[in-house]
Biopython code that builds the backbone (N, CA, C, O; Angstrom):
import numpy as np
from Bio.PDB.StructureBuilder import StructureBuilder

atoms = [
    (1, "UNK", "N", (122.885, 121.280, 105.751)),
    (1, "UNK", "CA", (121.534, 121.328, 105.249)),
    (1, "UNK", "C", (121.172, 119.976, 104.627)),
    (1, "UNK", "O", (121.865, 119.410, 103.782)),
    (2, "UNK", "N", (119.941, 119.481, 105.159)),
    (2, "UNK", "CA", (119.577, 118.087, 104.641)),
    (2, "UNK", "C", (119.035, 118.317, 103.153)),
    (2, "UNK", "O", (118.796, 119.461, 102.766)),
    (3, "UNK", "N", (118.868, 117.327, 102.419)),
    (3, "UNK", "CA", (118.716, 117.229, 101.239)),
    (3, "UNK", "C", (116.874, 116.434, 100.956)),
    (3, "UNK", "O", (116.426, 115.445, 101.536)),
    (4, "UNK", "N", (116.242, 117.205, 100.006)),
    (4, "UNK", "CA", (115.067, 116.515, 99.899)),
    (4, "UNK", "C", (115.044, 114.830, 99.868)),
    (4, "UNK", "O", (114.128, 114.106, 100.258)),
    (5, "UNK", "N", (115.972, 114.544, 99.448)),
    (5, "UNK", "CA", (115.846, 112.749, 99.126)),
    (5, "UNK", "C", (116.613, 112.471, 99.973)),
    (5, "UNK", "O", (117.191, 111.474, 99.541)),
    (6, "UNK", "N", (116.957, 112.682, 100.810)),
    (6, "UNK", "CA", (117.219, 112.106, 102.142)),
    (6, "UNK", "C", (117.071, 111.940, 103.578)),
    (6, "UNK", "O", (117.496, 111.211, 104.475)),
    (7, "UNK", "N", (116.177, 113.067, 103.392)),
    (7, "UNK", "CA", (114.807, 113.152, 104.880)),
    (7, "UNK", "C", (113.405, 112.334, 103.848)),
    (7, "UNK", "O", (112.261, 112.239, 104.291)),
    (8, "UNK", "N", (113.661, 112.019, 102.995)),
    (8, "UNK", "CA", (112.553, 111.233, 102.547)),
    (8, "UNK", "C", (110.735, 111.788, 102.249)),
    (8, "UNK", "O", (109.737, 111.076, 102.354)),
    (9, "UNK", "N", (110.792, 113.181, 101.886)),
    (9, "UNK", "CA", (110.056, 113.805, 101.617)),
    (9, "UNK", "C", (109.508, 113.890, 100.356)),
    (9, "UNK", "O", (108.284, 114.017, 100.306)),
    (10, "UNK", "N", (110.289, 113.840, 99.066)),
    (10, "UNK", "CA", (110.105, 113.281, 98.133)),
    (10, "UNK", "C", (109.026, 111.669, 98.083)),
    (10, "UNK", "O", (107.849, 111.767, 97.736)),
    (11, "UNK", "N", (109.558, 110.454, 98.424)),
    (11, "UNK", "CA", (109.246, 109.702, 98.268)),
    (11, "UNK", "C", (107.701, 109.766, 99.263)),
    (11, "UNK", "O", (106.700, 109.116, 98.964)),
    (12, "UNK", "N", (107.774, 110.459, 100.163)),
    (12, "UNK", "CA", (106.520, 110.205, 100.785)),
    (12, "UNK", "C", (105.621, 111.554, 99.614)),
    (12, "UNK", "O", (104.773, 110.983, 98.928)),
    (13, "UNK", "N", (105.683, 112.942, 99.360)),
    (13, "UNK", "CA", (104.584, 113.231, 98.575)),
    (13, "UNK", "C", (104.188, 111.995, 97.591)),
    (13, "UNK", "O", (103.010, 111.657, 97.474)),
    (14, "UNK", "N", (105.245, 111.338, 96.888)),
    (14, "UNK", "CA", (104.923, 110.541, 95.749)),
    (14, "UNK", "C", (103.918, 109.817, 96.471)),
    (14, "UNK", "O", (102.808, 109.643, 95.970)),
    (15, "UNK", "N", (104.188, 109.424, 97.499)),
    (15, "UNK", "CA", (102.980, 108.262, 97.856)),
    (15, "UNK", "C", (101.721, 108.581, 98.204)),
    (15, "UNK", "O", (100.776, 107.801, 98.322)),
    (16, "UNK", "N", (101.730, 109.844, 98.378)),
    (16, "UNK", "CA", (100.691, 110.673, 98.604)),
    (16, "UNK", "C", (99.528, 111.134, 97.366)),
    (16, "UNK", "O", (98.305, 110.995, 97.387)),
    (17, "UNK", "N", (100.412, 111.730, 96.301)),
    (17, "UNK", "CA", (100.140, 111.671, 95.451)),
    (17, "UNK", "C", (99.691, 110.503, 94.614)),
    (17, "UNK", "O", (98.688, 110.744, 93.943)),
    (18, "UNK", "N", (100.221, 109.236, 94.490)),
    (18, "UNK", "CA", (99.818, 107.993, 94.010)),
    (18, "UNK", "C", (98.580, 107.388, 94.680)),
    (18, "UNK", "O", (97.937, 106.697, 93.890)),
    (19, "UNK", "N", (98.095, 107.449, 95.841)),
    (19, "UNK", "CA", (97.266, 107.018, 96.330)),
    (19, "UNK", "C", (95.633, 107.631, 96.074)),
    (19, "UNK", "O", (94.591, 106.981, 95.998)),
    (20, "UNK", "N", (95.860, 109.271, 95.967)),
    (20, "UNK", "CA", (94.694, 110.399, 95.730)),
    (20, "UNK", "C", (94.407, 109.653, 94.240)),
    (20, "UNK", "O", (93.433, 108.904, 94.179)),
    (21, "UNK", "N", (95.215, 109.843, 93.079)),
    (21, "UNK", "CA", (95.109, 109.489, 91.856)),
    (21, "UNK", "C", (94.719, 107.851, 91.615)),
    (21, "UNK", "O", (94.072, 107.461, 90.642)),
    (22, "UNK", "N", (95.222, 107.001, 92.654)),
    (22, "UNK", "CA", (94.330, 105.539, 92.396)),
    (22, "UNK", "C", (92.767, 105.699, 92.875)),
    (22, "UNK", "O", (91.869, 105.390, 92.092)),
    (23, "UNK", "N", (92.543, 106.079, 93.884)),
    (23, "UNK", "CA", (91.119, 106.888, 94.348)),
    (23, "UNK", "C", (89.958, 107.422, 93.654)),
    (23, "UNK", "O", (88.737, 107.267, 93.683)),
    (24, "UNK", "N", (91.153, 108.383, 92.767)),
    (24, "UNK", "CA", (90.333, 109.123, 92.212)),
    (24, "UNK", "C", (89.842, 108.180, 90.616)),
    (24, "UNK", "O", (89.010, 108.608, 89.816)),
    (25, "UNK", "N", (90.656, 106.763, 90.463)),
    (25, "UNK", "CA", (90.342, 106.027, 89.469)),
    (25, "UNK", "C", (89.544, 105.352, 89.643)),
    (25, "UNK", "O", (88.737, 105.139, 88.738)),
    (26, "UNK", "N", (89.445, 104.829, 90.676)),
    (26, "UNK", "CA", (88.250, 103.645, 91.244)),
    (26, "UNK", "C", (86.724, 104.403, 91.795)),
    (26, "UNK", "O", (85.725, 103.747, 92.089)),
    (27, "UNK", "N", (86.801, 105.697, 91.844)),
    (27, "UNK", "CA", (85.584, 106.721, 91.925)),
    (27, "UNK", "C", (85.177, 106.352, 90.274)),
    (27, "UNK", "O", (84.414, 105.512, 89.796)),
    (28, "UNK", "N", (85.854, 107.148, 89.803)),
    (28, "UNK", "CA", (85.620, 107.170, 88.117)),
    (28, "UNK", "C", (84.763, 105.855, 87.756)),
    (28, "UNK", "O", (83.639, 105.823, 87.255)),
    (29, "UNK", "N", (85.733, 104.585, 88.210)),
    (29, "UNK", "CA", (84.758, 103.439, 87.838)),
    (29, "UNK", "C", (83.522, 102.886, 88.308)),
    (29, "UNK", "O", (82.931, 101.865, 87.956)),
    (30, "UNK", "N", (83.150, 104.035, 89.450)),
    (30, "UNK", "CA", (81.963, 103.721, 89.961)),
    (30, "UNK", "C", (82.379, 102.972, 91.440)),
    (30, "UNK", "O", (81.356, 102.870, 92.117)),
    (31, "UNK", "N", (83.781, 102.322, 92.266)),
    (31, "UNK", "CA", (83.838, 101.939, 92.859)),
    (31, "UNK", "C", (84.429, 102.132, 93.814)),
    (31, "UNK", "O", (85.529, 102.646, 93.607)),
    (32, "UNK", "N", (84.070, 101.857, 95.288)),
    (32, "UNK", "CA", (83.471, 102.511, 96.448)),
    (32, "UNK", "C", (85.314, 102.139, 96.904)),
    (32, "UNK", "O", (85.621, 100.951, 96.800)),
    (33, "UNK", "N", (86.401, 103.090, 97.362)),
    (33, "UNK", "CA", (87.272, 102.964, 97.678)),
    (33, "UNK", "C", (87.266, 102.539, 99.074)),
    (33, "UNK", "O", (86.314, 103.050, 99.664)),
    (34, "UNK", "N", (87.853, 101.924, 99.681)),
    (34, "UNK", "CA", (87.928, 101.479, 101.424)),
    (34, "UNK", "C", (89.058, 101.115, 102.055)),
    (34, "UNK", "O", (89.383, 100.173, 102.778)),
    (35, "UNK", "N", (89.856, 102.564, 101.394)),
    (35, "UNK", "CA", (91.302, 102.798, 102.206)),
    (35, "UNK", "C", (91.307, 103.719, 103.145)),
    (35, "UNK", "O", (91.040, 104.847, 102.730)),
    (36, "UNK", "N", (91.518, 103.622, 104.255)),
    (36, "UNK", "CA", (91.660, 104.660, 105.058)),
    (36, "UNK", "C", (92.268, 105.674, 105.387)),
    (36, "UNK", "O", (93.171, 105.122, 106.014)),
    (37, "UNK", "N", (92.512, 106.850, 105.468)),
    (37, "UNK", "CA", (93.392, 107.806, 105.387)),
    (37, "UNK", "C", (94.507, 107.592, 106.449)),
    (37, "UNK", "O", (94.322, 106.885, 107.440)),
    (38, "UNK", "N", (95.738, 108.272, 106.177)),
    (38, "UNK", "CA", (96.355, 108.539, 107.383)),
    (38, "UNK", "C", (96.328, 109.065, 108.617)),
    (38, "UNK", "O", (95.907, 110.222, 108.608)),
    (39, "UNK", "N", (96.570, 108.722, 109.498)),
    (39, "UNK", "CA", (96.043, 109.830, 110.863)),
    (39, "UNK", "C", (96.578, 111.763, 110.557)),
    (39, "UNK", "O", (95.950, 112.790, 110.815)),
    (40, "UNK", "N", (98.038, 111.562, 109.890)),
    (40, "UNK", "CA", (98.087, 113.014, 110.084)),
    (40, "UNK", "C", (97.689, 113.262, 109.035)),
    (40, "UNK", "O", (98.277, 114.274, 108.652)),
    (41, "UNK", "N", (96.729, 112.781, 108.022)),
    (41, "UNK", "CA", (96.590, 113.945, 106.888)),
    (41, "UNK", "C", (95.089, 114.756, 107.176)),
    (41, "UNK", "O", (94.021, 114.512, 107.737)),
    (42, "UNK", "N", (95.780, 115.959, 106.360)),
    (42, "UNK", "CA", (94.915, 117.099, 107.018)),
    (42, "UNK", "C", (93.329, 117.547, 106.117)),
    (42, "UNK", "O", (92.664, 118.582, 106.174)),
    (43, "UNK", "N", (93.088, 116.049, 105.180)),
    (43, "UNK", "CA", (91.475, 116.228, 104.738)),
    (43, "UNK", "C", (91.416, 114.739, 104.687)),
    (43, "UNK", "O", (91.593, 114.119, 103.638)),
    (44, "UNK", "N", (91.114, 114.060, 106.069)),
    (44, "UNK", "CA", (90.896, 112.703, 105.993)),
    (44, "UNK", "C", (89.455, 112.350, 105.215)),
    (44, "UNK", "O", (88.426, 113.026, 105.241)),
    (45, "UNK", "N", (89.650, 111.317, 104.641)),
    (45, "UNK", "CA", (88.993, 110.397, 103.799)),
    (45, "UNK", "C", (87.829, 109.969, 104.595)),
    (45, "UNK", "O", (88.076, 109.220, 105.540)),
    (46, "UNK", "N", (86.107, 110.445, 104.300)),
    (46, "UNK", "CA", (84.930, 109.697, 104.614)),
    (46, "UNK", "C", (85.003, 107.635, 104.345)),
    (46, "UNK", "O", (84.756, 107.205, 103.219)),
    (47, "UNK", "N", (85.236, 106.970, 105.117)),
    (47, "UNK", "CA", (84.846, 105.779, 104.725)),
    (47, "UNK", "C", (83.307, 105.077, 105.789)),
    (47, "UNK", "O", (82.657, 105.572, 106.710)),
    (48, "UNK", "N", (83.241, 103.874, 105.135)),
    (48, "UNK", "CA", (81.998, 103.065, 105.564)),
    (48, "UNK", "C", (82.691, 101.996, 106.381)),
    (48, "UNK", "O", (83.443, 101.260, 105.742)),
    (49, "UNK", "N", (82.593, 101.818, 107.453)),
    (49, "UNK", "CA", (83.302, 101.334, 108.256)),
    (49, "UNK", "C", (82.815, 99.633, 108.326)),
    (49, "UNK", "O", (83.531, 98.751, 108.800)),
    (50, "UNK", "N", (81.321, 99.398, 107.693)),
    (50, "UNK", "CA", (81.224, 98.307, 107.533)),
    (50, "UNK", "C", (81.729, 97.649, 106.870)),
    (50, "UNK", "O", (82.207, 96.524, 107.016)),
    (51, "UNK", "N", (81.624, 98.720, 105.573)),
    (51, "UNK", "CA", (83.054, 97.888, 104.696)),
    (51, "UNK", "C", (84.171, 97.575, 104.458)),
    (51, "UNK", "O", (84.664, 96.808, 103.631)),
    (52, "UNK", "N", (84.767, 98.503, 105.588)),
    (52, "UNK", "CA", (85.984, 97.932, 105.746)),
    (52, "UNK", "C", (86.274, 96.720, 106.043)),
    (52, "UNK", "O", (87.117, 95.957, 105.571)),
    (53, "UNK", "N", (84.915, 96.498, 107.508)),
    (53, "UNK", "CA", (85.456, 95.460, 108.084)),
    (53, "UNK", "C", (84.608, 94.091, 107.455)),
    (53, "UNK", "O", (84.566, 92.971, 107.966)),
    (54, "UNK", "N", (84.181, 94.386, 106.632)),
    (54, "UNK", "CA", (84.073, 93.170, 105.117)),
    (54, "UNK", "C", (85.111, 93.179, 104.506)),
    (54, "UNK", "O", (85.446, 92.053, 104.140)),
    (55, "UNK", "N", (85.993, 94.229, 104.140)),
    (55, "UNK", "CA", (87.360, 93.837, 103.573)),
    (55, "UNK", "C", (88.157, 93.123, 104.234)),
    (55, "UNK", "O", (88.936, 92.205, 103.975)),
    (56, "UNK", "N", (87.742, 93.870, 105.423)),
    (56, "UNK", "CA", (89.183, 92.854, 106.347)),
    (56, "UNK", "C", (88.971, 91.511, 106.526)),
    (56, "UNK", "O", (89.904, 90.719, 106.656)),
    (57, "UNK", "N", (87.682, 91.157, 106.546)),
    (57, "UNK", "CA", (87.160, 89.684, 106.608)),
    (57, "UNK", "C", (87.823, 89.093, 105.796)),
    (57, "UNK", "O", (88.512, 88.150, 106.185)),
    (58, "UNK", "N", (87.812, 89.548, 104.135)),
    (58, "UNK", "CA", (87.626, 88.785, 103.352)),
    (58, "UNK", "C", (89.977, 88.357, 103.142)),
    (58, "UNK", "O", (90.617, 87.393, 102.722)),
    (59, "UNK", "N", (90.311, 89.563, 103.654)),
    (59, "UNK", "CA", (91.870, 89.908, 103.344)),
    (59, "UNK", "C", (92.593, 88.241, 104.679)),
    (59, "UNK", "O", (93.407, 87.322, 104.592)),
    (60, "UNK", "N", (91.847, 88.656, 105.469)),
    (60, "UNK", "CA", (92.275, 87.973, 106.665)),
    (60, "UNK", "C", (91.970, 86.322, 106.196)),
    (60, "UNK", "O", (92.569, 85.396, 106.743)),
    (61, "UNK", "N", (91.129, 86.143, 105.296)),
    (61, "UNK", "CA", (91.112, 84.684, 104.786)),
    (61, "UNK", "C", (91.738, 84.247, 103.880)),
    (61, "UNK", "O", (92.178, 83.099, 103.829)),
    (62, "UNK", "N", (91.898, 85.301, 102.838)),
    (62, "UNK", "CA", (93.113, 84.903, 101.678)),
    (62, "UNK", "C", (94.132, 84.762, 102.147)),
    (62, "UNK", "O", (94.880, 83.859, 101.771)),
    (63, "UNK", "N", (94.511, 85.774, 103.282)),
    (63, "UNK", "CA", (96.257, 85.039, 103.964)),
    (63, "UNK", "C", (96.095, 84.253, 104.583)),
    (63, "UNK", "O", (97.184, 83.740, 104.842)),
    (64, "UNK", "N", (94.791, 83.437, 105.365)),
    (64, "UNK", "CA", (95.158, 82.072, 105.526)),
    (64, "UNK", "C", (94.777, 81.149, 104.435)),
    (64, "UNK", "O", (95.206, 79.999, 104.539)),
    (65, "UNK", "N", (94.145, 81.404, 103.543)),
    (65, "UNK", "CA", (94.924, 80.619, 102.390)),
    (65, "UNK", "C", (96.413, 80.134, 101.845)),
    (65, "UNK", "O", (96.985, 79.062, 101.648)),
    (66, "UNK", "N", (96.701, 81.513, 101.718)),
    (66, "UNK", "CA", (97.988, 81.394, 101.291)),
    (66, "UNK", "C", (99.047, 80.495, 101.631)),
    (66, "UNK", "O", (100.025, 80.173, 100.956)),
    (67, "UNK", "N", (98.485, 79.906, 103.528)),
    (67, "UNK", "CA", (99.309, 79.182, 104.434)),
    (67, "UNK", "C", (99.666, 77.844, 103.274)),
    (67, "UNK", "O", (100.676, 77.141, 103.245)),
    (68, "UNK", "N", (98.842, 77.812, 102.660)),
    (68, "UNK", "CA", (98.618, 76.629, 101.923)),
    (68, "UNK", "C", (99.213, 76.507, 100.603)),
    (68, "UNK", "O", (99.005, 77.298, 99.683)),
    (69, "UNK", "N", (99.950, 75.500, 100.546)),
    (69, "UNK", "CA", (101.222, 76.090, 99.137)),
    (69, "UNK", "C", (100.556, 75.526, 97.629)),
    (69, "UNK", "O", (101.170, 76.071, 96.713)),
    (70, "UNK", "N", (99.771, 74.846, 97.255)),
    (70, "UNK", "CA", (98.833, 74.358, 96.516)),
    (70, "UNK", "C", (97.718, 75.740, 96.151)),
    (70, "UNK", "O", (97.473, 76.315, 95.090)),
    (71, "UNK", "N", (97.437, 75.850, 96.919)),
    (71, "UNK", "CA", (96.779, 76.999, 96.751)),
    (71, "UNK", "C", (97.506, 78.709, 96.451)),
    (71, "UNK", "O", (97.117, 79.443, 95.543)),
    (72, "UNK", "N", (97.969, 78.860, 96.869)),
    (72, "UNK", "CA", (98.665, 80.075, 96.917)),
    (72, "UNK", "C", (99.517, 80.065, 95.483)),
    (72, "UNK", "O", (99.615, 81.115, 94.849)),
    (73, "UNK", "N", (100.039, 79.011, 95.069)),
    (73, "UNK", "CA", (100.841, 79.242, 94.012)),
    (73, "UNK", "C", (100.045, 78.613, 92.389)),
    (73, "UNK", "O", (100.444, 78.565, 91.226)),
    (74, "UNK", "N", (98.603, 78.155, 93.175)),
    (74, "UNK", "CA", (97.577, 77.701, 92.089)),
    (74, "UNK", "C", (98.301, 77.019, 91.234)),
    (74, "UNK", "O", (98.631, 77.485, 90.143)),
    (75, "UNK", "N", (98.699, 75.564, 91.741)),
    (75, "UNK", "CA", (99.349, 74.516, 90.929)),
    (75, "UNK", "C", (98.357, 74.058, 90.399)),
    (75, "UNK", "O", (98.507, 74.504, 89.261)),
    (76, "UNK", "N", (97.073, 73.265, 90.368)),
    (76, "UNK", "CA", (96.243, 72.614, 89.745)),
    (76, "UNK", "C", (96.297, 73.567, 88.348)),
    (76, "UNK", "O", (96.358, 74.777, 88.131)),
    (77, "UNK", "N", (96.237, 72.304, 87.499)),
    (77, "UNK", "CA", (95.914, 72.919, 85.990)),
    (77, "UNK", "C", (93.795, 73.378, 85.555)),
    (77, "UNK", "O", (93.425, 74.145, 84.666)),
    (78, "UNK", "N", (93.010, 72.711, 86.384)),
    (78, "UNK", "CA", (92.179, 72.467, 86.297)),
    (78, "UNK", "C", (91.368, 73.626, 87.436)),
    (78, "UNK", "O", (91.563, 73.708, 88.649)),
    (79, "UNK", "N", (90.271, 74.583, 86.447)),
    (79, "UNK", "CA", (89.377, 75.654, 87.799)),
    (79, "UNK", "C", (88.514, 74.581, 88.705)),
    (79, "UNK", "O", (88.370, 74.852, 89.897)),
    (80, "UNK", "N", (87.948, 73.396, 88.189)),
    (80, "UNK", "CA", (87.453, 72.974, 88.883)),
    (80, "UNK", "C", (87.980, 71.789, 90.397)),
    (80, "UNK", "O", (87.467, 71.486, 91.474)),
    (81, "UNK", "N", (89.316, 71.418, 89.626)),
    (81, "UNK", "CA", (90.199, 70.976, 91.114)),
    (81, "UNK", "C", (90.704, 71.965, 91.941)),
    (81, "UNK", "O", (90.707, 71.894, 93.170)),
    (82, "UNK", "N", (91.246, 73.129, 91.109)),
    (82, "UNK", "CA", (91.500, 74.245, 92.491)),
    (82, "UNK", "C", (90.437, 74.636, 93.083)),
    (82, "UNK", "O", (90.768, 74.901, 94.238)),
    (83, "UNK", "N", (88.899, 74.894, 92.877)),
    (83, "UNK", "CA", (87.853, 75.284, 93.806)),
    (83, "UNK", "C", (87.590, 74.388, 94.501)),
    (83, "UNK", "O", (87.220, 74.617, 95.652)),
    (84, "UNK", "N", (87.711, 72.960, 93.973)),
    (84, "UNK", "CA", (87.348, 71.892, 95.475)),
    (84, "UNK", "C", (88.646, 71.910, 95.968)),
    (84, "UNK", "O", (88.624, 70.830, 96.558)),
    (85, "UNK", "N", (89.670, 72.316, 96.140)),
    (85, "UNK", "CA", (90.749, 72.396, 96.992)),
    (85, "UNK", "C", (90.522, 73.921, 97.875)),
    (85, "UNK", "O", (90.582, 73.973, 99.104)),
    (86, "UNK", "N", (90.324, 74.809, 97.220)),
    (86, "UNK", "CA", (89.645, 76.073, 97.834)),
    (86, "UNK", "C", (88.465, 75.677, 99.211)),
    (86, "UNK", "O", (88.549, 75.826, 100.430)),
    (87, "UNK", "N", (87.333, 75.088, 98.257)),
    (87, "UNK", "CA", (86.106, 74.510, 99.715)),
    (87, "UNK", "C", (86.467, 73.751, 100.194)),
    (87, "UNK", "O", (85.646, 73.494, 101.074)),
    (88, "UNK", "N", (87.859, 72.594, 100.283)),
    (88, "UNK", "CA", (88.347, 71.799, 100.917)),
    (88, "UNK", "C", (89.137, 72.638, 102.426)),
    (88, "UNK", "O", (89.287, 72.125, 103.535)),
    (89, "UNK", "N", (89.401, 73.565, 102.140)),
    (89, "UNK", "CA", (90.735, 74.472, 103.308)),
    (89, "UNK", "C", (89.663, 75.362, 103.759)),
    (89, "UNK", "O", (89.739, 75.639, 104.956)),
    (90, "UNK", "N", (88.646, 75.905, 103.095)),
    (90, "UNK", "CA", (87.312, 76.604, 103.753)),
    (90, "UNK", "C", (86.876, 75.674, 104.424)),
    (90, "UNK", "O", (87.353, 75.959, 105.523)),
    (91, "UNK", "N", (86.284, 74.716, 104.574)),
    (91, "UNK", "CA", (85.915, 73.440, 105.683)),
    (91, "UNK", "C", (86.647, 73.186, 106.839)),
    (91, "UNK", "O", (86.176, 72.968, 107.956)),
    (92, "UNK", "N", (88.134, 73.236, 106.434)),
    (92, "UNK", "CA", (88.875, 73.074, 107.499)),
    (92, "UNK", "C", (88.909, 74.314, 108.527)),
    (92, "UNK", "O", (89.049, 74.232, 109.747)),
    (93, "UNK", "N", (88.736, 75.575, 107.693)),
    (93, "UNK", "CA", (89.034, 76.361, 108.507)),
    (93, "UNK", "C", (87.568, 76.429, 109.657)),
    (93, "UNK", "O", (87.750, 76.630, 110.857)),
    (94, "UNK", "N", (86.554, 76.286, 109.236)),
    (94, "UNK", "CA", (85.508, 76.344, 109.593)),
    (94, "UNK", "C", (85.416, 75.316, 110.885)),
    (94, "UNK", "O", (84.602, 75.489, 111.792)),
    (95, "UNK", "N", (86.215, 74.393, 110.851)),
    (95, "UNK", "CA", (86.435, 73.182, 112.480)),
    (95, "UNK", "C", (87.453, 73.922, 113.217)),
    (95, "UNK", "O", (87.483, 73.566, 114.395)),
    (96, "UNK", "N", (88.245, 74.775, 112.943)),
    (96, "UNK", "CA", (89.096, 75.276, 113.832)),
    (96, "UNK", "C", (88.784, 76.252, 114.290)),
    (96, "UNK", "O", (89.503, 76.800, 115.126)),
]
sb = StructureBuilder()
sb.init_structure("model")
sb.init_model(0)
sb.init_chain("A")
sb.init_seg("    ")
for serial, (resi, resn, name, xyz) in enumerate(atoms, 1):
    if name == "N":
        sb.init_residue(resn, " ", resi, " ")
    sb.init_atom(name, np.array(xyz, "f"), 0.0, 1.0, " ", f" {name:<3s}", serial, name[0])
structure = sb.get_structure()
């Protein structure tokens, strides 16, 4: 007989559970969640599909930021040299 913590059933309600309860925090604050449900769960999640794919826009540019080790690890001591280093790698990306 298998054991709950080792078919991994445990750890997946938890995640299940952790995810409803972050949801249900960012409702509370008034703000519009844009995670998508799982395929097998059995009361999938209404989302706005535009916004997703404004999230994804915006996700898909911070990791090519990140390519960038100045940036990613925000060495400049100064907000105003890291934002012209920010619109400096936005420019670039914008020729490629």
């Amino acid at each position: 007989m298998r054991r709950w913590c080792e078919s991994g059933v445990i750890e997946r309600i938890l995640r299940h559970l952790a995810a409803d309860t972050f949801i249900e925090k960012l409702e509370e604050r008034q703000i519009t969640p844009v995670i998508p449900s799982r395929r097998k769960r059995h009361n999938s999640r209404e989302i706005l599909l535009s916004l997703y794919k404004q999230r994804n826009i915006i996700e898909r540019f911070s990791a090519r930021l990140k390519q960038f080790r100045g940036i990613a690890t925000r060495s400049d001591k100064l907000k105003s040299t890291f934002l012209a280093a920010v619109q400096f790698v936005t420019a670039i990306f914008a020729f490629n």
